[in-house]
C-alpha positions in Angstrom: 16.1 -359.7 16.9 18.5 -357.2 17.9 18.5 -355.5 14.7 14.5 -355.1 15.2 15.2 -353.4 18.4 17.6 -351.2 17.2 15.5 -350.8 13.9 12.5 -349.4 16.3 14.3 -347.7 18.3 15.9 -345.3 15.7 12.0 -344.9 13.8 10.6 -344.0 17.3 13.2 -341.4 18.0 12.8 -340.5 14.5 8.8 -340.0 14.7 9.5 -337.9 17.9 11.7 -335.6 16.1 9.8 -335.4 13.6 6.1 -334.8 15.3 7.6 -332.6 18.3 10.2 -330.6 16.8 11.0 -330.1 12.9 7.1 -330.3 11.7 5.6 -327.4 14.2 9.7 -325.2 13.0 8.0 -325.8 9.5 4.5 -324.9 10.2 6.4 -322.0 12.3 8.8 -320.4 9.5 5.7 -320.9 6.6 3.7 -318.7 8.8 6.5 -316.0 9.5 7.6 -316.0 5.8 4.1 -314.9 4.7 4.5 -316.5 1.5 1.5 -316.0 -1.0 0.5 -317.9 -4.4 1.7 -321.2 -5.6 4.8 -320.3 -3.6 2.7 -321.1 -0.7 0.4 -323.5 -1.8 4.3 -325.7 -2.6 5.7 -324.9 0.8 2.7 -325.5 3.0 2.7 -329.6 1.5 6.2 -329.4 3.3 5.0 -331.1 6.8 2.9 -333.5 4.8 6.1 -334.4 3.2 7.6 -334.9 6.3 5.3 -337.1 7.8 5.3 -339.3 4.7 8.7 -339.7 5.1 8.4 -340.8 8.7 5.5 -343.5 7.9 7.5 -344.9 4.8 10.4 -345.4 7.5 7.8 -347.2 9.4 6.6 -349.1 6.5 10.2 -350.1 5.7 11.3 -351.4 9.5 8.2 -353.6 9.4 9.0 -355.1 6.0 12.1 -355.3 6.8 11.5 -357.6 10.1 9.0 -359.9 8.4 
């Protein structure tokens, strides 16, 4: 039980990161780059990325508890 605690702990801290501060820096530096092409078509799936990350780390605490 302690492990599951611990477990949500470190995804809830990691979705907070992740939501408040790294994907609006992403969305932040795409727009100052003013990338153009394929160049930014690739770097603008970066926050999606990101977020995927975060729900398979979601995914994985709740597999892992059951």
């Amino acid at each position: 039980m302690v492990d599951l605690v611990q477990g949500l702990i470190g995804v809830l801290i990691a979705v907070i990161i992740g939501v408040a501060v790294v994907i609006p820096t992403i969305n932040e530096v795409i727009v100052s780059a003013n990338l153009t092409g394929t160049t930014a078509t690739v770097v603008a799936l970066l926050p999606l990325l990101v977020a995927v990350v975060v729900l398979v780390a979601i995914v994985g605490l709740i597999g892992f508890s059951a």
